[in-house]
C-alpha beads as a LAMMPS data file, in Angstrom:
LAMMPS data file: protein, C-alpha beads

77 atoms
76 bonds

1 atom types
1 bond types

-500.0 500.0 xlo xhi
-500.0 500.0 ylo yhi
-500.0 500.0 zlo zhi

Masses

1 110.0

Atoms # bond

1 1 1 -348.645 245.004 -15.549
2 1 1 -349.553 244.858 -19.015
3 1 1 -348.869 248.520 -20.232
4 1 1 -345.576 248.671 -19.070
5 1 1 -344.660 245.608 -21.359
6 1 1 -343.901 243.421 -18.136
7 1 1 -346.230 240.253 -18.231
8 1 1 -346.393 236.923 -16.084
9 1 1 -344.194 234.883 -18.646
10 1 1 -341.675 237.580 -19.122
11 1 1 -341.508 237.947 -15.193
12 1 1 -340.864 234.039 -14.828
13 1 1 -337.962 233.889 -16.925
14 1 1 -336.235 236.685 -15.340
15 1 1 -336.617 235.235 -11.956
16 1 1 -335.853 231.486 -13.243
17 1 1 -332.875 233.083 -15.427
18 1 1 -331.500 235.123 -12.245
19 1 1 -331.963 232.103 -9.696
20 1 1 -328.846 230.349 -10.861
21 1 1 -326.958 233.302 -9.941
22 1 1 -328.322 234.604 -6.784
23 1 1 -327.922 230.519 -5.674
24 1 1 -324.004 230.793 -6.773
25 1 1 -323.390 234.088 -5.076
26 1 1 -324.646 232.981 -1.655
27 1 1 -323.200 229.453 -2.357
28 1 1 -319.884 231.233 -2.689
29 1 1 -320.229 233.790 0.273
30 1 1 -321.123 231.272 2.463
31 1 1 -317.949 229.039 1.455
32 1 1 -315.984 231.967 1.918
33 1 1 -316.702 232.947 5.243
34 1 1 -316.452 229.758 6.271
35 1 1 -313.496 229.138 5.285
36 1 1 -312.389 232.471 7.015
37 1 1 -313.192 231.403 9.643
38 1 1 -311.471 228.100 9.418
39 1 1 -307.604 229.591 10.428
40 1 1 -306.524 228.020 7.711
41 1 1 -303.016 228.771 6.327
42 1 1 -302.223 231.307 3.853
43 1 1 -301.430 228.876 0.920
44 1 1 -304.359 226.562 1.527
45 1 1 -306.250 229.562 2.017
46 1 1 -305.571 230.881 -1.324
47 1 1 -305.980 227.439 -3.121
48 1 1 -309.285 227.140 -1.629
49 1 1 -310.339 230.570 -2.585
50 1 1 -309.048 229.844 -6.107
51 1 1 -310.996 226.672 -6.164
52 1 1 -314.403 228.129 -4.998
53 1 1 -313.875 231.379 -7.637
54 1 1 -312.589 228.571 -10.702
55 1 1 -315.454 225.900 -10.453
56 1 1 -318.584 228.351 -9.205
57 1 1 -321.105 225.495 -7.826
58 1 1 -318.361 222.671 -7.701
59 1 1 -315.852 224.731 -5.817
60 1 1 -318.340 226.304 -3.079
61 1 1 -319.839 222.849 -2.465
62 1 1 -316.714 220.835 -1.962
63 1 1 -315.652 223.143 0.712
64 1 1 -318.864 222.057 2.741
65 1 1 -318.041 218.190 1.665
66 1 1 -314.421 218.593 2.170
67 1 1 -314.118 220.846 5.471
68 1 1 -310.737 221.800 5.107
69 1 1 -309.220 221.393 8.610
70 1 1 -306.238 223.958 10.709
71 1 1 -303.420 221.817 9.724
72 1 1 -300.809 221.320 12.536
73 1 1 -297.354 222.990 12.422
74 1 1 -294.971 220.607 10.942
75 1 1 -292.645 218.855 12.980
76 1 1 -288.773 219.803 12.039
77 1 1 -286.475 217.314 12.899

Bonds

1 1 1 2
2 1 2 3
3 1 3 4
4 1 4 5
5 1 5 6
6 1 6 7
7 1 7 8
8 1 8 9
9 1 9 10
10 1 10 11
11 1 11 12
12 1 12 13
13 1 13 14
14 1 14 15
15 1 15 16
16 1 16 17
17 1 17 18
18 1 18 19
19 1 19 20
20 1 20 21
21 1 21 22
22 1 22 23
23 1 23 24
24 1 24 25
25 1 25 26
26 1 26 27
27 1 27 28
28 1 28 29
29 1 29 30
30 1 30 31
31 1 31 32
32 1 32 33
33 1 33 34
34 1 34 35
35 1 35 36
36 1 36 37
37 1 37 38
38 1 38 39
39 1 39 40
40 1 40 41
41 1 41 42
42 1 42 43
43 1 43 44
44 1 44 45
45 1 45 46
46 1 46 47
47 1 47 48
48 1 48 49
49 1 49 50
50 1 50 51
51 1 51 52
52 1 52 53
53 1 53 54
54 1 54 55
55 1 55 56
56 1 56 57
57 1 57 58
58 1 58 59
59 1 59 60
60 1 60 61
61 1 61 62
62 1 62 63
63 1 63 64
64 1 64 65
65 1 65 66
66 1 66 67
67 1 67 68
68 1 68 69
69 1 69 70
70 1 70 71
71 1 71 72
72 1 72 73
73 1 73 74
74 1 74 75
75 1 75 76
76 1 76 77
């Protein structure tokens, strides 16, 4: 691959330098759909989402360590 300026070292640090993000796209899809799936109200919902979009790798993986719950209805007395 030579004559088209594309060599073995060139190609490893492309696929090294894009690995980071294809790992924190799919890190971040999967959190989200999981968390859609979750029925999870609309406010923790949109915390969560903010979370996972704010801290890319932190946020994605503490919704696998945390696993938000449904929360109950509260009880008015």
């Amino acid at each position: 691959m030579e004559p088209l300026g594309i060599n073995f070292g060139l190609l490893v640090r492309l696929l090294f330098g894009l690995a980071p993000l294809l790992l924190w796209l799919l890190l971040t899809l999967l959190a989200l759909f999981a968390l859609r799936g979750r029925g999870l109200a609309g406010t923790t919902l949109a915390i969560w989402v903010l979370v996972i979009v704010a801290a890319p790798f932190l946020g994605a993986l503490a919704v696998w360590i945390v696993r938000p719950r449904d929360q109950p209805p509260a009880v008015r007395t």
